[in-house]
Wavefront OBJ file of the C-alpha trace (Angstrom):
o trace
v 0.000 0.000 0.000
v 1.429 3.149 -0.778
v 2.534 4.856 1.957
v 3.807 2.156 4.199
v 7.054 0.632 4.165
v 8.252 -2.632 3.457
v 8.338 -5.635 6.511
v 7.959 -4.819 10.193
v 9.976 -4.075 13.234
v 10.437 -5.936 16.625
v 10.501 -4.350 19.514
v 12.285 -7.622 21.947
v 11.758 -6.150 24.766
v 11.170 -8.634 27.718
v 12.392 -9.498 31.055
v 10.594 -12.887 31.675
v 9.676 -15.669 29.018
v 5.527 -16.479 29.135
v 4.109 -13.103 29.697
v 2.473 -10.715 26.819
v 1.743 -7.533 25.608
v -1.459 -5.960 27.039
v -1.690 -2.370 25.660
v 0.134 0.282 23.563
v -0.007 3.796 22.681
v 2.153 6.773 21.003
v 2.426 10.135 22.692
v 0.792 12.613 20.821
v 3.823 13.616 18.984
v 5.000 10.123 17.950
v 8.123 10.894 20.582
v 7.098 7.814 22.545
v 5.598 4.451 22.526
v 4.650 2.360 25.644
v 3.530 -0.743 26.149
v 1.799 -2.560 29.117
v 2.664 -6.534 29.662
v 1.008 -8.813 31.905
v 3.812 -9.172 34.007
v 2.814 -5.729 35.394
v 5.427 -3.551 34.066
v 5.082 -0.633 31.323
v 8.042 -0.085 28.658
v 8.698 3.367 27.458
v 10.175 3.634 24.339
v 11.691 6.615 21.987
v 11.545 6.802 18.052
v 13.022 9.311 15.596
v 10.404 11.672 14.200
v 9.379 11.527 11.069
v 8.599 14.433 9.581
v 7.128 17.420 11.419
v 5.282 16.401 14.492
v 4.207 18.437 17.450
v 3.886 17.911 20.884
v 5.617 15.323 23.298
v 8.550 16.703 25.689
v 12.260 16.330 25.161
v 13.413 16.859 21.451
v 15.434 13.540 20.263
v 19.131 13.610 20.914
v 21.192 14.744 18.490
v 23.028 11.810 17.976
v 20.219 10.230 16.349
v 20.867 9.052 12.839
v 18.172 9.133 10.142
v 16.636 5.612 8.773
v 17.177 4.738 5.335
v 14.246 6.183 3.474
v 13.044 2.110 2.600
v 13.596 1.301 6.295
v 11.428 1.611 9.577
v 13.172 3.002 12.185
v 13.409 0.865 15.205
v 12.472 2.356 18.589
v 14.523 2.237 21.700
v 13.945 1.048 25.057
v 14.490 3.920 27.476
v 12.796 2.945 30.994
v 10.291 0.195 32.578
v 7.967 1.341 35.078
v 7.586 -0.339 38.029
v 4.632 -0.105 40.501
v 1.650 -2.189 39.358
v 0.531 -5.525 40.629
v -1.446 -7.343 37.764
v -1.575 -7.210 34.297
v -1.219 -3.416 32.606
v -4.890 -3.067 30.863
v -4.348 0.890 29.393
v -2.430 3.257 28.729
v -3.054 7.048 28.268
v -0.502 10.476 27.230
v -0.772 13.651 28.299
v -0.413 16.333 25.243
v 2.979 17.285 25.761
v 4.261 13.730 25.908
v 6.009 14.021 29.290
v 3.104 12.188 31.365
v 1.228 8.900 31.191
v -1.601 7.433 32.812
v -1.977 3.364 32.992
v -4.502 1.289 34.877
v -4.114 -2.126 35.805
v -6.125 -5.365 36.970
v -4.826 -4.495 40.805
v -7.618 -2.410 40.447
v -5.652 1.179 40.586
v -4.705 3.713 38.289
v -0.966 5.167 38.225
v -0.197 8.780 37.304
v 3.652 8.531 35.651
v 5.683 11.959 35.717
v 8.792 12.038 33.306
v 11.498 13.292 35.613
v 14.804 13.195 33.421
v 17.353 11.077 32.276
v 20.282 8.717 33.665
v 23.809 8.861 33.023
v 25.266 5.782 31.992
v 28.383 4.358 30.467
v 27.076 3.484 27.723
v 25.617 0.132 29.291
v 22.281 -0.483 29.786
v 20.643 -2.372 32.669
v 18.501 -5.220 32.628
v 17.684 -7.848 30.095
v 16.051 -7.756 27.094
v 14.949 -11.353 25.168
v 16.128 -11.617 21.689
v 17.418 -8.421 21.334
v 21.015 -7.498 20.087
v 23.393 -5.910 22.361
v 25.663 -4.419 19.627
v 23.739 -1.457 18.850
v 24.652 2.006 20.101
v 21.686 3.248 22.376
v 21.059 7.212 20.720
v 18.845 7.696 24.061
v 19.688 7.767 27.459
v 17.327 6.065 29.805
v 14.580 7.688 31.191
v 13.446 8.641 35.629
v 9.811 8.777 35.504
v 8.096 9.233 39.229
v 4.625 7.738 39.848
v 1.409 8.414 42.253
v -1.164 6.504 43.159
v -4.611 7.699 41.752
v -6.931 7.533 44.857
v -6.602 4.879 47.112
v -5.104 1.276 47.529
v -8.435 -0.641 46.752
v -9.433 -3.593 49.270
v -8.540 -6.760 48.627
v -11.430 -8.208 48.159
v -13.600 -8.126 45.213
v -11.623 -5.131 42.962
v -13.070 -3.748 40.173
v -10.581 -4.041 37.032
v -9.552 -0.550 35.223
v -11.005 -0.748 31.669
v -9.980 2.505 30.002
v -8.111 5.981 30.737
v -8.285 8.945 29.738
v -6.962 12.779 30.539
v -9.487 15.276 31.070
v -9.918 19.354 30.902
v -6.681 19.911 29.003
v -4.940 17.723 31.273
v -5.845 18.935 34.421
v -8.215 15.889 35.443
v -7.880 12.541 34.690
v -10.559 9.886 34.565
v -10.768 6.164 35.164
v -13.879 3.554 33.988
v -13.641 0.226 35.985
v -15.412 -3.088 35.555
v -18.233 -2.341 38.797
v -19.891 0.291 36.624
v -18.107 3.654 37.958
v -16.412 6.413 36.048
v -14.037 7.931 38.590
v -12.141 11.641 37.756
v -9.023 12.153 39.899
v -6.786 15.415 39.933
v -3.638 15.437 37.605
v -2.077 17.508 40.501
v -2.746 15.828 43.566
v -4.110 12.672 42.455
v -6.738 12.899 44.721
v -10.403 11.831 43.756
v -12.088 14.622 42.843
v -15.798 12.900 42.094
v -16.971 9.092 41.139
v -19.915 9.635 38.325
v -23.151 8.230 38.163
v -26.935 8.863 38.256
v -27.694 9.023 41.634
v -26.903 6.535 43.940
v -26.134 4.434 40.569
v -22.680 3.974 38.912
v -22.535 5.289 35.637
v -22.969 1.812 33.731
v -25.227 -1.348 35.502
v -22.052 -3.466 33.346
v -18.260 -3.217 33.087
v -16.717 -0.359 31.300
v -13.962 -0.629 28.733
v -14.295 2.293 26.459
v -13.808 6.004 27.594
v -12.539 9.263 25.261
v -12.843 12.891 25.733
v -14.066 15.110 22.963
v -10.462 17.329 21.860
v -11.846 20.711 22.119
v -15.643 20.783 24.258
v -13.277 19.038 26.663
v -16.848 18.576 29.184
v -18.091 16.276 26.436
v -17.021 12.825 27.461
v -18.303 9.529 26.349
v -17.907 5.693 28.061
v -19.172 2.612 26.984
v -19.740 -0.601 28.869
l 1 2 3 4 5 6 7 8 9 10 11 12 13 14 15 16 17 18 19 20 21 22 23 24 25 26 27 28 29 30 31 32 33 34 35 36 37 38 39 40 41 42 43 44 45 46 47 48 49 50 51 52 53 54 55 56 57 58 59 60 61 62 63 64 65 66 67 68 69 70 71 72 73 74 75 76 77 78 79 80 81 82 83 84 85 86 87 88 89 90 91 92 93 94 95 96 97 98 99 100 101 102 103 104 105 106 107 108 109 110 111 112 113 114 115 116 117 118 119 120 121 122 123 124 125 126 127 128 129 130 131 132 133 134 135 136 137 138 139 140 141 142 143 144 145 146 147 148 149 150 151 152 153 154 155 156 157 158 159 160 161 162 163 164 165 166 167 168 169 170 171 172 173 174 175 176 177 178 179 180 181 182 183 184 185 186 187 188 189 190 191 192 193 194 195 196 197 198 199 200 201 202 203 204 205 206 207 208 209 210 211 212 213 214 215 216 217 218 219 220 221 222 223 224 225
């Protein structure tokens, strides 16, 4: 098809044989990519641009080389966030490319905060499955902090987190689980701010796996269960 290049690209990145990718999403710039695995971690990755692109923090380093025009380029691994304790079901940017939102099947939702970069020697930690460890890295790896949306759910009986989304130009963020609620939490403190509904009723009598905010009436929201 015109347009698209030739073959794929792998992205090996995996720390344990026997678990899976769950979700995936580009920042809004096409800076980023992450991906949420089942064996609760999220991958961060950075990509050339291509072409002109806006949004998404932290121009590409300099170092970067271009990919043959009849080549894909081939993103890099630059951080795995840790803090989840069941399978990574979505994943959410901010605009500028410099946040992320994920929910899980713990039955939270995680607010991640890029924070800057680490200096290395060159050598990269951890293990990646199938990958080659000849290649250069052109990125340096990535600190991203992380807060709890709300609070630590019981134990008993938690509701999974369908779908994510950022509200209000990125000042609120809401959350759909699998008990029917649609909860909106504060991009600053990460504090629930309201759980909607009709009523006493949760917004949906069934599980809720689709939610997406209209890009400019940003009080136009829509979820489906």
């Amino acid at each position: 098809h015109a347009g698209y290049l030739p073959g794929t690209v792998s992205v090996p990145k995996k720390e344990v044989e026997g678990y899976f990718a769950f979700s995936g999403q580009w920042s809004k710039g096409g800076t980023r990519m992450c991906v949420g695995t089942t064996d609760m971690v999220i991958h961060v990755f950075r990509a050339p641009r291509v072409g002109s692109t806006t949004g998404d923090a932290a121009e590409p380093s300099s170092s970067t080389q271009a990919a043959p025009a009849d080549e894909a380029p081939a993103p890099e691994w630059v951080a795995t966030l840790r803090g989840h304790k069941h399978d990574v079901t979505s994943l959410t940017w901010n605009t500028s490319g410099d946040a992320l939102v994920s929910g899980s099947k713990d039955g939270t939702a995680r607010l991640w905060r890029l924070r800057g970069t680490v200096a290395t020697d060159g050598r990269l930690g951890g293990r990646v499955l199938g990958a080659s460890s000849s290649a250069s890295p052109s990125y340096a790896p990535e600190k991203w902090a992380t807060s709890l949306l709300g609070e630590q759910p019981a134990a008993e009986n938690v509701p999974i987190v369908g779908a994510v989304a950022w509200l209000d130009g990125d000042s609120l963020i809401a959350a759909s689980f699998t008990d029917g609620s649609v909860r909106v939490y504060s991009a600053t403190s990460a504090a629930l701010v309201r759980t909607l509904g009709m009523g006493e009723s949760p917004a949906h009598a069934r599980e809720v796996y689709v939610l997406d905010v209209h890009p400019t009436p940003h009080d136009l929201r829509v979820s489906a269960a």
